[in-house]
C-alpha positions in Angstrom: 2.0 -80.3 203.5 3.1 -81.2 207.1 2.8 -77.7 208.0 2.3 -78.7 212.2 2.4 -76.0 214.6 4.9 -78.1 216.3 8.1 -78.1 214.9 5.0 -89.5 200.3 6.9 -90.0 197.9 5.2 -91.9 195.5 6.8 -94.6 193.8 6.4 -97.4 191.4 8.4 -100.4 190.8 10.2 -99.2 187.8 11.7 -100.5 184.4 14.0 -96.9 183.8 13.1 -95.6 180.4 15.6 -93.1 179.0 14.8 -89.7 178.0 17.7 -87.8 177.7 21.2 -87.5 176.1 23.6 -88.4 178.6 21.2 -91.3 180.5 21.5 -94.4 179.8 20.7 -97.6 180.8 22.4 -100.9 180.0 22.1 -104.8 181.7 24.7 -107.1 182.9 23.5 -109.3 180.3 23.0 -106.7 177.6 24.8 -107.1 174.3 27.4 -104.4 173.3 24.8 -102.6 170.9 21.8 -102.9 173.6 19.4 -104.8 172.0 18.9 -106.7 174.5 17.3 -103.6 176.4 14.9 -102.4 173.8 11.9 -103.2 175.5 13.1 -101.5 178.6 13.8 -98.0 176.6 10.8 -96.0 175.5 11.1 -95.4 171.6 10.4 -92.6 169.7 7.3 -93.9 168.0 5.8 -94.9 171.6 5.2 -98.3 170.2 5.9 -99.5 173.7 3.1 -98.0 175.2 -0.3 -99.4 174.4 -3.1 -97.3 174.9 -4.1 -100.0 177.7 -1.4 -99.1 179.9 -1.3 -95.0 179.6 0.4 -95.3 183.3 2.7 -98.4 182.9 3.2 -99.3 186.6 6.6 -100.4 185.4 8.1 -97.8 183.6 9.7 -94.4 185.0 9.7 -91.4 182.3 12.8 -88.8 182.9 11.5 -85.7 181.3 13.8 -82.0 180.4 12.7 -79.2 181.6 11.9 -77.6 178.3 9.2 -80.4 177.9 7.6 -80.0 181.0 7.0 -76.2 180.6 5.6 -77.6 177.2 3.4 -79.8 179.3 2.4 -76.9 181.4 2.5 -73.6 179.4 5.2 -72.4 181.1 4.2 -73.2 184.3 1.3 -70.9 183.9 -0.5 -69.8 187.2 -4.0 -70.9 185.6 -2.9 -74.6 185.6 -2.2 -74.7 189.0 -3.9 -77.5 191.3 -1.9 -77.2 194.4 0.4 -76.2 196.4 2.3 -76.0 199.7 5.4 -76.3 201.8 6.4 -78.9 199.0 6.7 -76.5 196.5 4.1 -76.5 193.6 1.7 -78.5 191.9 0.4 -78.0 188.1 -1.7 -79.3 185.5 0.3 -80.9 182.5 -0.5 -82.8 179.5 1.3 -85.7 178.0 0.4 -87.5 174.4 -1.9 -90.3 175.0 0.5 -92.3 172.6 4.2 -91.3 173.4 3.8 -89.5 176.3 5.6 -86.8 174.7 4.6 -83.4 176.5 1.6 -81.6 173.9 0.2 -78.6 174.0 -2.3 -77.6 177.1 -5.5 -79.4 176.9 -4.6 -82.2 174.5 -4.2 -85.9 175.9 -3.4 -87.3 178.7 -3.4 -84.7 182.1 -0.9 -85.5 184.9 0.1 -83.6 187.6 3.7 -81.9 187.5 5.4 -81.3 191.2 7.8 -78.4 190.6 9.0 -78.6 194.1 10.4 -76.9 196.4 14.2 -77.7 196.8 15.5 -74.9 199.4 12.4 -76.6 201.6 13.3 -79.5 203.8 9.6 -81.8 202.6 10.0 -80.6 199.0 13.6 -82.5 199.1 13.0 -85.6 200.9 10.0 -86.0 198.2 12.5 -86.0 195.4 15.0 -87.7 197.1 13.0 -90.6 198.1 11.2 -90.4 195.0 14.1 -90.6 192.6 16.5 -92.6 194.3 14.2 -95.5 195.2 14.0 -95.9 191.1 17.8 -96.2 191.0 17.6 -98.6 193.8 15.4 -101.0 192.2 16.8 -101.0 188.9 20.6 -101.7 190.5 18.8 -103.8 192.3 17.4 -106.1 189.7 20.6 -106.5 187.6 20.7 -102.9 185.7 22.9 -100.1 185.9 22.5 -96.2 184.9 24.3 -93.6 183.7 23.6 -90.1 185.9 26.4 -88.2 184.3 24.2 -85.3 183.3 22.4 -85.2 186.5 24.0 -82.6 189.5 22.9 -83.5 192.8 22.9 -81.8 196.2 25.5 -83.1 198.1 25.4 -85.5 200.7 22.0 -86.9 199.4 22.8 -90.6 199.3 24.1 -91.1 202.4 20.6 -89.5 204.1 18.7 -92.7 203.4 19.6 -95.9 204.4 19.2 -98.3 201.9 16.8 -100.6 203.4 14.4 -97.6 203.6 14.9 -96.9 200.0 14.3 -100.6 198.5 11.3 -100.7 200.7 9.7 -97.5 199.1 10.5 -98.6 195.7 7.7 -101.1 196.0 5.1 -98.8 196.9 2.9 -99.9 194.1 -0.9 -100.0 194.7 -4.4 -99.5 193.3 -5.1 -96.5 196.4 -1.9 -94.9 196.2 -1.0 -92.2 193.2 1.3 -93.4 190.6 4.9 -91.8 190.0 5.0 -91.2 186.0 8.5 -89.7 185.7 10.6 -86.7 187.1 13.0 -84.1 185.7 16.4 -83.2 187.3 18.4 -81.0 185.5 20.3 -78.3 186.8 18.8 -76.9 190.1 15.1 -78.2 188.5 13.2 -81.1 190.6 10.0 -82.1 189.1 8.0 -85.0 189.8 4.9 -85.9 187.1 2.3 -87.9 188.6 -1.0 -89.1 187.4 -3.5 -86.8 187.7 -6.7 -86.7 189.8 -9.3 -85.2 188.3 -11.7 -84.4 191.4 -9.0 -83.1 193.5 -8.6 -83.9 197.4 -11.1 -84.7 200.1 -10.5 -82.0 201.6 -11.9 -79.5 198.7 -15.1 -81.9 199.2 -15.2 -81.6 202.4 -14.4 -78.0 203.2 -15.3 -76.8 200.1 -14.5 -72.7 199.2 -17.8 -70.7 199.6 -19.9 -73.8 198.8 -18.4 -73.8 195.6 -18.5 -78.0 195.8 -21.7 -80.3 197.0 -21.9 -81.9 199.7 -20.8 -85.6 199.8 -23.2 -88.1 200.0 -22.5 -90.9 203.2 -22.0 -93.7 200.7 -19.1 -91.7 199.1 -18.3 -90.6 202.7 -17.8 -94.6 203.2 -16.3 -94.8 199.9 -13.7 -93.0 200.6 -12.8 -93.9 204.2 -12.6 -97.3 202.9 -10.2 -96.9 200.3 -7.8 -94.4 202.5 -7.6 -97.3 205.3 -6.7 -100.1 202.2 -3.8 -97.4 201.3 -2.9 -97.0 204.9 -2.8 -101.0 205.6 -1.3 -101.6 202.7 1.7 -99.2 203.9 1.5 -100.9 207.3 1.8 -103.8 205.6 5.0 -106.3 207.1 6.2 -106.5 203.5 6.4 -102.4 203.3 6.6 -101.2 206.7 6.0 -97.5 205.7 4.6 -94.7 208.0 2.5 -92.2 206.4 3.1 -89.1 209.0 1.0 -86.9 207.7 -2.1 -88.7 206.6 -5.1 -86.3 206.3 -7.8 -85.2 203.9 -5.4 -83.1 201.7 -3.3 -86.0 200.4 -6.3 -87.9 199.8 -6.9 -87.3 196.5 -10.1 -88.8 194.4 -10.6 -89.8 190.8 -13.8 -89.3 188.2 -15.8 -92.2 190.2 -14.6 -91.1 194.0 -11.7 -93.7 194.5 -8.7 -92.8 196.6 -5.2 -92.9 195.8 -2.9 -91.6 199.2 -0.3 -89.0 197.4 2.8 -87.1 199.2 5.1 -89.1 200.8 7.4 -86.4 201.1 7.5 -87.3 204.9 7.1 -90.9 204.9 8.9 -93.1 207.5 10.3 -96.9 207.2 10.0 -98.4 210.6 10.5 -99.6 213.8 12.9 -102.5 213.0 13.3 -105.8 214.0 12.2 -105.6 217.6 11.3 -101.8 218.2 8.2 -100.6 219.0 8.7 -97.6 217.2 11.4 -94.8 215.9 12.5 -91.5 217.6 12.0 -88.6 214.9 11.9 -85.2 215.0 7.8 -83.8 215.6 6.5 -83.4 211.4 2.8 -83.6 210.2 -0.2 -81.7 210.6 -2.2 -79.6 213.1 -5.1 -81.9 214.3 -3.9 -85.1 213.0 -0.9 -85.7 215.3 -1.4 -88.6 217.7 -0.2 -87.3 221.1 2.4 -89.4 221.8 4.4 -88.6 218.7 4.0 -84.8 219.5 5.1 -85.4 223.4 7.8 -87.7 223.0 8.9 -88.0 219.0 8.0 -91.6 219.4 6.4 -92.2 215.9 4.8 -95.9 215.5 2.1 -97.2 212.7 -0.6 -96.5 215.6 0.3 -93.0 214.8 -1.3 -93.2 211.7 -4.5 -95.0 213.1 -4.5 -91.8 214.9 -4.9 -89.9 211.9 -7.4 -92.1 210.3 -9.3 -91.8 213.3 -9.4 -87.8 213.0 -10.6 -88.3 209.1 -13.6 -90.4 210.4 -14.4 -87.5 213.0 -13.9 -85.0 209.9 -15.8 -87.4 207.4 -19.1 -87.7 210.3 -18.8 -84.4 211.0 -17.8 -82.2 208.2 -15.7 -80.2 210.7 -11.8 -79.5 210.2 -9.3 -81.3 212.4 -8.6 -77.9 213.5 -10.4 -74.8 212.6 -9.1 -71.7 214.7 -12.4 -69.9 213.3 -14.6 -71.7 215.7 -14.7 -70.9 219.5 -11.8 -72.2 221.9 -13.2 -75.9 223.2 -14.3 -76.5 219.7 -11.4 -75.7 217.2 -9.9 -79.7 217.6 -12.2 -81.9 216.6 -11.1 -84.9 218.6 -11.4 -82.2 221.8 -15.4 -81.1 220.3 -16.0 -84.7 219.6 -14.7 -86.9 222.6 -17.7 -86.3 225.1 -20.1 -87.4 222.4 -18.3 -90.3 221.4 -18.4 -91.7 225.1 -21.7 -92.0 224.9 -23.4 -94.0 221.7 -26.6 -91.9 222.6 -24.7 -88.1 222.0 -23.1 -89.4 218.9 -25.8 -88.6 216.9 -24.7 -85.0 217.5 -21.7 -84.9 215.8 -23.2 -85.6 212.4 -22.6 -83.2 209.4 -25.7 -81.3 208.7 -24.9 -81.3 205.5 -25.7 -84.9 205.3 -29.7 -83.6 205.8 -29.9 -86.5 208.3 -29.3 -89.1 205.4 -27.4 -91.6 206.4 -27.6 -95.2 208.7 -28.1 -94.2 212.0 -26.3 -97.9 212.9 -24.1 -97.5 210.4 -22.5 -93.8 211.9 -22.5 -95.3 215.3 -20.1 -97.9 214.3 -18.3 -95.7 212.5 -18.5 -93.2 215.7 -16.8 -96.2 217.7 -14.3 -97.2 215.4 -13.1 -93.3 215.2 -13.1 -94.1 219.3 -10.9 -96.7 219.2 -8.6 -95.4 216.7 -8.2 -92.2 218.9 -7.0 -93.8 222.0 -4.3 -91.9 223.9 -3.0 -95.1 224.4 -1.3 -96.0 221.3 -0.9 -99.8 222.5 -4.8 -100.0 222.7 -5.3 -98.6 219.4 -6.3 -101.4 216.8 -3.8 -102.1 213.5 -5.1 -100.5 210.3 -5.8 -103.7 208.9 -7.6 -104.3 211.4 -9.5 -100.9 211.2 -9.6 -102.2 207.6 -11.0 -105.7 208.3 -13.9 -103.3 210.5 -14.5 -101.3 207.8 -15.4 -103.8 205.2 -17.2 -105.7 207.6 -19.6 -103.0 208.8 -20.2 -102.1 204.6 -21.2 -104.8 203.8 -23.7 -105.4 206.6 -24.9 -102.2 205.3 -25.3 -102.9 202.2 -27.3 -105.9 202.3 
């Protein structure tokens, strides 16, 4: 994750549901004994969780330790599902009912991010993760008790607080939804809903041709639900920047719809008036717009950037960068850009793979829109939405 030659937190708008001895939670208009909060606080029975709303949008679990190696077997190598400079992802299990951790390969599976603290993205995805929960619950008239927590110092202060509020409301259908976290001792665990086809990029690139291919209409699929998580972050009300947008944190459910994960590198910004923010170089090898890695200029157009690479990879079924394939060729915005100057030559950057079975008009479109999104100028590039707006239009034309 962001591991770019040069140099996501996920949340939910939560009600804080206590787990633990030593958290609690109590409102400014609760009554002395707390019944007031009852609903808030998940009981033992799980009667507060219908089988309807397995992943309450609302809620936010805090789980121990001990229960999440429950969840997990220990953490056992064979339920592993991913991992990188964040630390490590594995496959848990939760009761469909409580949510209570069960033994391996009974209920509900999530994904458990044990990350990585000592590494700067494994932090800032905790960080941003759990604090934006605190945020939002002080922020709507509760209060919590973190006496049993122990927190790295200096922590708070690294976010400003606008930034924080803002990422608390990252709720959406195509972005992956935060379930709880653990934080005991030097343990920082994050338990997200899991994905049961993986990420794009194990469809895409898959390991000895262990996967088939995908089809163009999930090609489309796909690229059309990434760009409606993208805009959605663009949005004015959110005004997040992904930074390291690419097939990896694309992840896909049982029927191929996308939900954006790890955030762990997420930017609020510009402000009022700015055209962009001055951050240090982070993201991804092949996906970094050119002005961001000149200058540390980092705008929203810098994500069009990346979505424009994921069309090139989606048409072409080559890697953004692939330093197994001669010199000229191992970028795939280098290998593509002659043939996408001329609408004739674009035919030749389709994926074989696709057998030649795809719209012909449909690709070119897609070819030009990659075009536009890829732009050295970043001023010329189009908004997502309204790579978005293109998107939808051109499906549905081909559709009918």
């Amino acid at each position: 994750m962001g591991n770019c030659c040069v140099s996501g937190t996920n949340t939910v708008r939560p009600v804080y549901s206590s787990r633990q001895a030593g958290s609690t939670v109590t409102s400014k208009n609760a009554n002395p004994d707390g019944d007031s909060m009852k609903s808030s606080v998940r009981s033992n029975d799980g009667s507060n969780f219908k089988k309807k709303n397995l992943l309450p949008s609302r809620s936010l679990l805090s789980f121990s330790y001990s229960e999440l190696k429950v969840a997990t077997r220990n953490f056992n190598i064979s339920g592993r599902v991913g991992e990188g400079g964040f630390g490590t992802v594995y496959k848990g299990y939760l009761d469909k009912n409580t949510l209570e951790p069960v033994k391996y390969g009974n209920g509900l599976a999530v994904a458990i991010k044990k990350l990585n603290i000592d590494g700067h993205q494994g932090h800032m995805e905790w960080v941003v993760s759990f604090i934006t929960a605190i945020i939002y619950i002080w922020h709507h008239g509760g209060s919590i008790s973190l006496k049993m927590y122990k927190f790295k110092p200096l922590i708070i202060p690294m976010f400003d607080q606008t930034e924080v509020e803002l990422l608390a409301a990252l709720n959406h259908p195509n972005i992956v939804k935060l379930i709880g976290f653990c934080a005991e001792d030097e343990n920082r665990l994050l338990v997200y809903e899991y994905m049961c086809r993986g990420s794009l990029e194990s469809h895409l690139f898959p390991y000895r041709s262990q996967r088939r291919g995908l089809s163009w209409e999930l090609r489309m699929k796909i690229a059309l639900g990434a760009a409606r998580g993208l805009a959605f972050l663009h949005d004015a009300d959110t005004h997040v920047i992904y930074r390291d947008f690419k097939a990896a944190n694309i992840l896909l459910d049982d029927q191929f719809n996308v939900k954006l994960s790890d955030f762990g590198l997420a930017k609020h910004g510009p402000g009022e008036g700015a055209t962009h923010v001055s951050t240090r170089t982070m993201g991804t090898c092949g996906y970094v717009a050119p002005e961001y890695l000149a200058t540390g200029h980092l705008s929203s157009r810098s994500d069009v950037y990346s979505f424009g690479v994921l069309l090139l990879e989606l048409l072409s079924g080559r890697r953004a960068m692939d330093y197994d394939r001669p010199v000229g060729e191992q970028k795939v915005v280098d290998w593509a850009r002659p043939y996408l100057e001329n609408k004739k030559r674009s035919i030749y950057i389709m994926d074989p793979k696709l057998n030649g079975l795809f719209s012909l008009k449909g690709a070119n479109k897609i070819a030009s829109l990659a075009q536009e999104c890829l732009n050295e100028d970043a001023k010329a590039r189009p908004l997502m939405k309204e790579v978005l707006n293109s998107l939808e239009s051109l499906l549905v034309s081909s559709s009918r």
